[in-house]
KOLGU-280049 format. One record per residue (C-alpha): residue in three letters; x, y, z. Coordinates in Angstrom, 1 decimal, m for minus. Example, Ala and Ser with C-alpha at 12.3 -4.5 7.8 and 13.67 -1.06 7.14 Angstrom:
// residues 2
SITE  rest       X       Y       Z
SITE   ALA    12.3    m4.5     7.8
SITE   SER    13.7    m1.1     7.1
END
This chain:
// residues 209
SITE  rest       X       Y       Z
SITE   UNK     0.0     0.0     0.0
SITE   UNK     1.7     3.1    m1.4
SITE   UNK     0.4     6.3    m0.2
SITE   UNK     2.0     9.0    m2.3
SITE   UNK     1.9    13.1    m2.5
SITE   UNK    m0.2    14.2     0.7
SITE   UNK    m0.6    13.2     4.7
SITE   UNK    m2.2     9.4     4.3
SITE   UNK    m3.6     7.5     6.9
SITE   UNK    m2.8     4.0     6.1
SITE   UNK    m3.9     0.5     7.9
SITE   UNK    m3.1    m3.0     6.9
SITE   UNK    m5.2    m6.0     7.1
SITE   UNK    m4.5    m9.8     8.2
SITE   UNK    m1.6   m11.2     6.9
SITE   UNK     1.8    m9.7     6.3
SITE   UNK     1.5    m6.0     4.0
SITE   UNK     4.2    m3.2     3.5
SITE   UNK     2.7     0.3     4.1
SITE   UNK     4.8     2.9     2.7
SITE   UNK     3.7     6.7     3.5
SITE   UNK     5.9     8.7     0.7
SITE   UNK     6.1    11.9     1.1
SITE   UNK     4.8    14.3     3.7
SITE   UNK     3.6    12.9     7.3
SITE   UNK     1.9    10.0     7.1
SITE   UNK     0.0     7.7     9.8
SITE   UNK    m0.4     4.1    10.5
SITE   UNK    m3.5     3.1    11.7
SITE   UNK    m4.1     0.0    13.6
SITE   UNK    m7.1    m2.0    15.6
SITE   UNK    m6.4    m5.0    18.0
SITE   UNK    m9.7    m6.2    16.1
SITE   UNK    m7.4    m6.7    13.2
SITE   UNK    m5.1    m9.1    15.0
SITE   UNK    m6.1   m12.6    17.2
SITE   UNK    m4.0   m12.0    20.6
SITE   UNK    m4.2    m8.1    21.4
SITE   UNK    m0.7    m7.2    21.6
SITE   UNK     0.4    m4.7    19.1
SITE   UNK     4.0    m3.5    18.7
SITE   UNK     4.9    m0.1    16.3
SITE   UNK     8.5     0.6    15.8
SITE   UNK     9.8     2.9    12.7
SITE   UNK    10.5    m0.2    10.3
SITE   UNK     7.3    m2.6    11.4
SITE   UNK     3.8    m3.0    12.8
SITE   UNK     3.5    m6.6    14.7
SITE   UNK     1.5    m9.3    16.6
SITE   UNK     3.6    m9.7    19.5
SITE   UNK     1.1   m13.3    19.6
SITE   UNK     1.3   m13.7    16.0
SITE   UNK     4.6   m13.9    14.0
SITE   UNK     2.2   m14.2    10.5
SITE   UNK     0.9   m10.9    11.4
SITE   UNK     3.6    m8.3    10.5
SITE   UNK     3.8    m5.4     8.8
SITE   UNK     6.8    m3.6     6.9
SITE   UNK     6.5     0.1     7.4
SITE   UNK     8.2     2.5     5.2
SITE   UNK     8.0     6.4     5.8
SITE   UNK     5.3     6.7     8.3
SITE   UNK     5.8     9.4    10.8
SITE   UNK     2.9     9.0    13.1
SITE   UNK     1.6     6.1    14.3
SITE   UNK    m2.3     5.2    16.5
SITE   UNK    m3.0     2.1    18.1
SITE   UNK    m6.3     1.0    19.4
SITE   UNK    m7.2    m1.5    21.7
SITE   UNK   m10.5    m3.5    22.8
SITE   UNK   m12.6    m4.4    25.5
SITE   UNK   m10.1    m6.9    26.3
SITE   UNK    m6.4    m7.0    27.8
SITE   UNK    m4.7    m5.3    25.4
SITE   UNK    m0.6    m4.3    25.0
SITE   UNK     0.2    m1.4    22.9
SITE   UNK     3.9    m1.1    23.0
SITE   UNK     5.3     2.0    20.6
SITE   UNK     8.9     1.9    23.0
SITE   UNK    10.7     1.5    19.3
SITE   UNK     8.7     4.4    17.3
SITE   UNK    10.4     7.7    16.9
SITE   UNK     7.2     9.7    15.7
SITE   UNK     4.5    11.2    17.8
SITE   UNK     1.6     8.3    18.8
SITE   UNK    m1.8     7.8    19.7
SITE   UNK    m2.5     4.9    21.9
SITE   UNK    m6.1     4.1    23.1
SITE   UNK    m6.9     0.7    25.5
SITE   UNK   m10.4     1.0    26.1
SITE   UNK   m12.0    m1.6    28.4
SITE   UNK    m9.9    m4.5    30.1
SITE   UNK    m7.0    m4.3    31.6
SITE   UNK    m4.4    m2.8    29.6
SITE   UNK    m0.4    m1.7    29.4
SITE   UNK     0.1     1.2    26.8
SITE   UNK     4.1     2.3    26.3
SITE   UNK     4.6     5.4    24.2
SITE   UNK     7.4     6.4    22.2
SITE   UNK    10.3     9.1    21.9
SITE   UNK     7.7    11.4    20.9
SITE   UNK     5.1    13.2    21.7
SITE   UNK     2.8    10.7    22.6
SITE   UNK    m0.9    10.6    23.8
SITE   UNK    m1.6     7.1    25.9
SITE   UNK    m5.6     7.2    27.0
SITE   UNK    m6.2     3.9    28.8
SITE   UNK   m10.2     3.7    28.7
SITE   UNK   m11.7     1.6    32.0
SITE   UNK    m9.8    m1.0    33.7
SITE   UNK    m6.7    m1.2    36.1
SITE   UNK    m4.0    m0.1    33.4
SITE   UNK     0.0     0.9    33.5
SITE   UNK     0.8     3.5    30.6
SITE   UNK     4.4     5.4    30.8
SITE   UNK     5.4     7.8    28.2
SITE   UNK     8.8     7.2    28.2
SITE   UNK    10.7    10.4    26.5
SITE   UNK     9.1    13.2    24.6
SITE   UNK     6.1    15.8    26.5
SITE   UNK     3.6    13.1    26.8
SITE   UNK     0.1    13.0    27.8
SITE   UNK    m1.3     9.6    29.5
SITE   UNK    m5.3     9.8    30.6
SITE   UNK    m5.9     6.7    33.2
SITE   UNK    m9.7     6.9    33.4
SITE   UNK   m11.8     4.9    35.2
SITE   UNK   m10.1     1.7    37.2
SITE   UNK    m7.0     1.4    39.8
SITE   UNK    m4.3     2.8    37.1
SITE   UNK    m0.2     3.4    37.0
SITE   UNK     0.8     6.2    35.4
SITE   UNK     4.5     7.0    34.6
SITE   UNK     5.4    10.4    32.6
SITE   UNK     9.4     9.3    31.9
SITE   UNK    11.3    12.0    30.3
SITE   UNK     9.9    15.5    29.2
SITE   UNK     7.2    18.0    30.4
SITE   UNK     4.2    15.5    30.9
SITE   UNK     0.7    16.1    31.4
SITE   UNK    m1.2    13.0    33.8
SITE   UNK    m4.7    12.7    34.5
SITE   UNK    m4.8     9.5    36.6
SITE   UNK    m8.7     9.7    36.6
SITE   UNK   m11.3     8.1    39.2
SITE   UNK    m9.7     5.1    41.3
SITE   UNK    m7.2     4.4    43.3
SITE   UNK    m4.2     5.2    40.9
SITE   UNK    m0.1     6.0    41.5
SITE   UNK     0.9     9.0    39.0
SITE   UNK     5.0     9.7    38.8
SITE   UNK     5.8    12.8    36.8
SITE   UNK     9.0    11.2    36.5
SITE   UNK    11.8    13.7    34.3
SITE   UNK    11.0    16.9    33.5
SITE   UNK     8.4    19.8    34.3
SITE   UNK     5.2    17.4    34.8
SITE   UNK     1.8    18.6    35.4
SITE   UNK    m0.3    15.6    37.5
SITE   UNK    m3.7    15.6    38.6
SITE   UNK    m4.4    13.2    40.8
SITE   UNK    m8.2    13.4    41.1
SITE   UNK   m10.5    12.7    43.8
SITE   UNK    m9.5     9.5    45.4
SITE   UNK    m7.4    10.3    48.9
SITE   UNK    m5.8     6.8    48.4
SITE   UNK    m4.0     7.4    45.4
SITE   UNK    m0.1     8.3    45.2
SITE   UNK     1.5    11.1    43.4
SITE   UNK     4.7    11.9    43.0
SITE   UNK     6.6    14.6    40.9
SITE   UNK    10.1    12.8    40.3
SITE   UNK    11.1     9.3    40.0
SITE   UNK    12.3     8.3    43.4
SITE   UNK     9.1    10.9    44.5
SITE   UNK    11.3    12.9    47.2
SITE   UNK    11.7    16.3    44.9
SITE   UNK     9.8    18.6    42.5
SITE   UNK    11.1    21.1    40.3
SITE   UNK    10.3    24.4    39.7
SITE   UNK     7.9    23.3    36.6
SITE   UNK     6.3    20.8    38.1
SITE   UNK     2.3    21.4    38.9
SITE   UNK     0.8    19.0    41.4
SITE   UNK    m3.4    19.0    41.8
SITE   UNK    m5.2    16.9    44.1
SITE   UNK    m9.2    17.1    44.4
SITE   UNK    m9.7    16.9    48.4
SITE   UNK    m5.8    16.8    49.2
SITE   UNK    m5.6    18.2    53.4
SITE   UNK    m2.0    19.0    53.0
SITE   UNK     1.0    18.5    50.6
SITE   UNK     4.8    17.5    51.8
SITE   UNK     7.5    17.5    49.4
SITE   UNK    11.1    18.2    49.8
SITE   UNK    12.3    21.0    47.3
SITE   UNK    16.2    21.2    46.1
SITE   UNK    17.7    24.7    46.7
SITE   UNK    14.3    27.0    46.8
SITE   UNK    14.0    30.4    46.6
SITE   UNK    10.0    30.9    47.5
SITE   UNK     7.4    28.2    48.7
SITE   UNK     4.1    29.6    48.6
SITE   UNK     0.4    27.7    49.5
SITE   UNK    m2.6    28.7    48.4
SITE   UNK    m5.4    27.5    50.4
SITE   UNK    m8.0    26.0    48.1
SITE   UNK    m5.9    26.1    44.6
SITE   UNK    m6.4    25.5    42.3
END
């Protein structure tokens, strides 16, 4: 499947098909109810079934890449894709991994683990007891209803946590600093300890935001 002059949004079927984008920005498009096992894997060469080696997919100039999952247990893995990405789990419980890019992980219902890895990500947890990790870059995590864990991880991370008292946030990776950057929201949060490295001004504003 050739695409040609223009942004194409291209998607193989079963079986094993070579998608070439051409010029421009293109997009691969793909559906776990394409493959049998629900484990999709995008890097900048190939589109797989992790389950399935009959179900792979030679990719050739595509820039952008969206996954979609199903009401089942799904893996969307994009850890080898350079481009920006789109992953989406919907129901079941499911573990998204984005890219180097700018990617957008929304997990849908279920108990799901999504981390962005590098690039200014943005992971939605929705509804269900979800893991959120922003890796490197300025992230933006909405953990969502549940009892979730949200780590900003690298970078100047915005987190809200939601409404659940139980959940746990933390800015950094070992969840003992934040940085200057970092924004930290909390529906119903009583009080807020962190431990800041060399700061100038520390200011709390009841009832923010």
């Amino acid at each position: 499947l050739i695409g040609g002059r223009g942004i194409d949004n291209l998607g193989g079927g079963p079986g094993q098909d070579t998608l070439d984008g051409g010029t421009e920005s293109d997009l691969v498009v793909e559906a776990i109810a394409v493959v049998t096992t629900g484990k999709l894997k995008v890097t900048d060469t190939q589109l797989s079934d992790l389950g399935d080696p009959a179900e792979l997919d030679q990719l050739v100039s595509i820039e952008q890449a969206r996954l979609y999952g199903s009401n089942n247990d799904d893996v969307l893995d994009a850890s080898g894709f350079t481009g920006p990405t789109w992953l989406f789990g919907f129901g079941g419980n499911d573990t998204l991994v984005g890219g180097s890019g700018a990617d957008y992980l929304d997990a849908g219902t279920g108990d799901d683990g999504l981390s962005g890895l590098a690039g200014s990500d943005t992971l939605i947890g929705g509804d269900g007891n979800d893991t959120l990790l922003g890796g490197d870059g300025n992230d933006t995590i909405d953990a969502g209803p549940g009892t979730d864990t949200a780590l900003g991880e690298a970078g100047d991370d915005a987190i809200d946590a939601g409404d659940n008292e139980a959940d746990t946030v933390a800015s950094s990776g070992n969840g003992t600093s934040v940085s200057a950057g970092d924004v930290l929201q909390k529906d119903d949060m009583d009080a807020v300890v962190e431990t800041f490295s060399n700061p100038d001004t520390w200011t709390w504003v009841d009832g923010w935001p």
